[in-house]
C-alpha positions, 0 to 999 in steps of 0.5 A: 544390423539392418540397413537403413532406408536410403533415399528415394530414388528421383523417378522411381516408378510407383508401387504396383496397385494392389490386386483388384483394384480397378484403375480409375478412368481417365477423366476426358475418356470419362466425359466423352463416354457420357456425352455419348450415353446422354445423346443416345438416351436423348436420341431414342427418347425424341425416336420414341416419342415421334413414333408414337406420334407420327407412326400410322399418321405420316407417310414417311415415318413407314421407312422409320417403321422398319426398326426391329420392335424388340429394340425398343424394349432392348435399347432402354434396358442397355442405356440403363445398364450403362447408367450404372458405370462410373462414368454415368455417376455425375448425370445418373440423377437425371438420365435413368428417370428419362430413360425409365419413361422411355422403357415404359413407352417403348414396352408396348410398341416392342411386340413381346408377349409377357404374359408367357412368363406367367406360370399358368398362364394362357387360354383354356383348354380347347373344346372338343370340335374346335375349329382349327385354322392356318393363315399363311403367306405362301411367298409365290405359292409353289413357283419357287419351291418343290410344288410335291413339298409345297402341298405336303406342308399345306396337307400336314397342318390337317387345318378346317380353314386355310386363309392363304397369300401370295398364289401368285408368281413373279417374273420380270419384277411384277406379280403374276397369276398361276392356276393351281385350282385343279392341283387344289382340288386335288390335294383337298377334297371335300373342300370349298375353294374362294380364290380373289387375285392373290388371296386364297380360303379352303374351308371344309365346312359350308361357305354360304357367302363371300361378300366382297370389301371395299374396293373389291365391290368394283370388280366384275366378271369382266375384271382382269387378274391384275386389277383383282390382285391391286384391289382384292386384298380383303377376301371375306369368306362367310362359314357356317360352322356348326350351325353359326356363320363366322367371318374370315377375313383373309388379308394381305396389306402391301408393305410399304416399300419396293426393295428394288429401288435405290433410296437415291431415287425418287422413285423409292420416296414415291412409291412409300407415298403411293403405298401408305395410301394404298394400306390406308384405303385396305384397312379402312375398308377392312375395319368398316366391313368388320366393325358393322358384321354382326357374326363372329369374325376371324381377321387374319394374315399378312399385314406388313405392320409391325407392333410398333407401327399405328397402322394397326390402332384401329384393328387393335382397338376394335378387336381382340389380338390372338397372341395371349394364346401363345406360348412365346416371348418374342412372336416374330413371323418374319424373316422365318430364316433368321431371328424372326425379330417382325411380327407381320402377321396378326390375327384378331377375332371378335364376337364369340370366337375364343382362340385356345391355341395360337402359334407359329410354324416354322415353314420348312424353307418354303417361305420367309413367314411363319404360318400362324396355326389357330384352334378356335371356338364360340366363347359359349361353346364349341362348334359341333364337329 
């Protein structure tokens, strides 16, 4: 006969839980892990929004400007996948509208370009004689790099106009001149040299003027190299091309802080302060020269902004951005030796320029910005070759 059931037994352990169920989590882990899910959502929604009210207004936000653009796509994505855990159920009601208002606010400060996920999406095809144009900040020029490997990159982008930054070195911790002018004439024959402080334009076509912006009107023949690179960060280059006379504005904005400084210091606070000023005087300059020039304008290089920061309402609002002729989701220009997660680098046109082809070259070592390589036309046709 079977035995009987005997007694239960005082302070047995209880039967295993059955396989795959999860067990359930402890109820003071559960209110901590939500506590910190809401001041996160609370913390990047106020983030969010006192971006998009003070970035390009007040001086010390430039340093809150240094956040990587795609994380404010990224940082609502993973707070709203977070809502999903049972640890969210009590204040899911809540947290996933917020967050959702966030996601879409931060969506156009994040820099990507959707529309490369469209099938079938982008400009049409470049006509024949388009214009083909490379902007680059050079970092130096040639003084750190193998000068024999510097000019072969430059000479492999075959380009009509280069837009080129930085020629200049650095010694000592300040910015100093080169003269390069020989080897560039040299290595681009035929071409047309426009050189302001640290700005350089090669054009194989006919430059007809150079009229210069904002507080470049000042210099004088007199200038020195170091008053021309402080004041010379615009060079406008005026091209005939085919018969039309474009603009290329050649640009590089300072960025907004000195690395070399302590943020200990003073000194770091007062130079951010100096450079907000210094950035909003360029790109006044830049925008009321651009806005009033009736030919078709090219406006392109290095203006340390972000598609986070409101430095670039103006250009952004004025002009059209060369970006839906790209190819890629994430257009980052900086640092080009890693994820390249900050586009520095713009260019806008406007008029009857179209953009057919847009991208971003990998520098082969010899600088931490991507080129940005253009093939451009008259909206009404191309230019004559």
């Amino acid at each position: 006969m079977p035995r009987p059931p005997g007694p239960a037994v005082l302070g047995a352990r209880p039967s295993a839980r059955p396989a795959g169920e999860v067990p359930p989590v402890p109820r003071r882990r559960r209110r901590t892990g939500l506590r910190v899910l809401v001041a996160a959502s609370v913390v990047w929604g106020v983030f969010t929004v006192l971006g998009h009210l003070l970035s390009g207004r007040w001086w010390p936000w430039l340093l809150a400007d240094l956040t990587p653009p795609p994380l404010f796509a990224a940082v609502p994505l993973v707070l709203l996948a977070l809502c999903l855990l049972p640890l969210a159920r009590g204040a899911r009601s809540r947290l996933v509208p917020l967050l959702v208002v966030v996601l879409l606010a931060g969506v156009p400060r994040a820099g990507l370009h959707w529309g490369a996920l469209v099938p079938g999406g982008g400009p049409d095809p470049a006509p024949p004689g388009a214009l083909k144009v490379f902007s680059w900040n050079t970092l130096y020029w040639d003084t750190t790099d193998d000068p024999g490997a510097f000019y072969r990159f430059l000479a492999s982008r075959d380009a009509d106009v280069y837009l080129l930054q930085e020629y200049l070195a650095w010694r000592d911790g300040e910015p100093a001149p080169v003269d390069r002018l020989a080897r560039l004439r040299a290595e681009f024959p035929g071409y047309r040299v426009v050189v302001l402080g640290e700005l350089v334009t090669l054009s194989r076509r006919p430059v007809v003027a150079v009229p210069p912006v904002g507080r470049a009107r000042e210099l004088t023949p007199r200038s020195g190299w170091a008053e021309r690179f402080e004041r010379g960060k615009v060079l406008r280059t005026d091209i005939d091309v085919g018969g039309t006379v474009v603009s290329f504005y050649n640009v590089h904005v300072p960025v907004q802080l000195d690395v070399h400084r302590s943020v200990l210091s003073g000194g770091f606070y007062r130079v951010v302060r100096d450079r907000d000023a210094q950035r909003r005087e360029h790109y006044e300059a830049l925008l009321e020269d651009a806005r009033a020039n009736r030919n078709p304008v090219l406006i392109s290089g290095d203006f340390n902004t972000t598609p986070a920061m409101g430095d670039l309402r103006g250009l952004r609002s004025a002009f059209r951005d060369a970006l839906p002729a790209s190819s890629g989701l994430l257009p980052g220009t900086w640092d080009a030796d890693g994820p390249a997660l900050w586009r520095l680098d713009w260019t806008f046109t406007g008029g009857r320029l179209a953009v057919h082809r847009y991208a971003f070259v990998p520098p082969e070592g010899l600088s931490d910005h991507r080129g940005q390589e253009l093939l451009v036309s008259s909206a009404d046709g191309a230019p004559d070759g």
